[in-house]
C-alpha positions in Angstrom: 0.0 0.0 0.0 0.7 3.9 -0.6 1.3 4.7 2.9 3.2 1.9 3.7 5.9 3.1 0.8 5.5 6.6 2.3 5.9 5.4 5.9 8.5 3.9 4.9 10.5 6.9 3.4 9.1 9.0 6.1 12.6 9.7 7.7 14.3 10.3 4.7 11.7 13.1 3.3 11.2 16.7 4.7 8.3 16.9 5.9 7.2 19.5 3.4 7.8 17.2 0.4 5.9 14.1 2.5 2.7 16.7 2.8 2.7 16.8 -1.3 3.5 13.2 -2.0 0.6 12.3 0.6 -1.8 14.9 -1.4 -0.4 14.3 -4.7 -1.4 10.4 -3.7 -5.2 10.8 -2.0 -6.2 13.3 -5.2 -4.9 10.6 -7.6 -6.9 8.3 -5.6 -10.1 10.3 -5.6 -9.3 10.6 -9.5 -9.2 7.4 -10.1 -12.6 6.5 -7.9 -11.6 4.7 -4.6 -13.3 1.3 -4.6 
């Protein structure tokens, strides 16, 4: 899963850039139509 990957990588990203990966990730979602 996503946040797995992101939880992951979480110490290795600024914090900034893990706010836009987690948004850039839930709009894709909501484009694609969550299940």
């Amino acid at each position: 899963m996503v946040l797995m990957f992101i939880s992951r990588h979480i110490l290795s990203v600024q914090p900034n850039t893990l706010c836009l990966i987690i948004q850039a990730e839930l709009q894709s979602q909501l484009n694609r139509g969550l299940p």
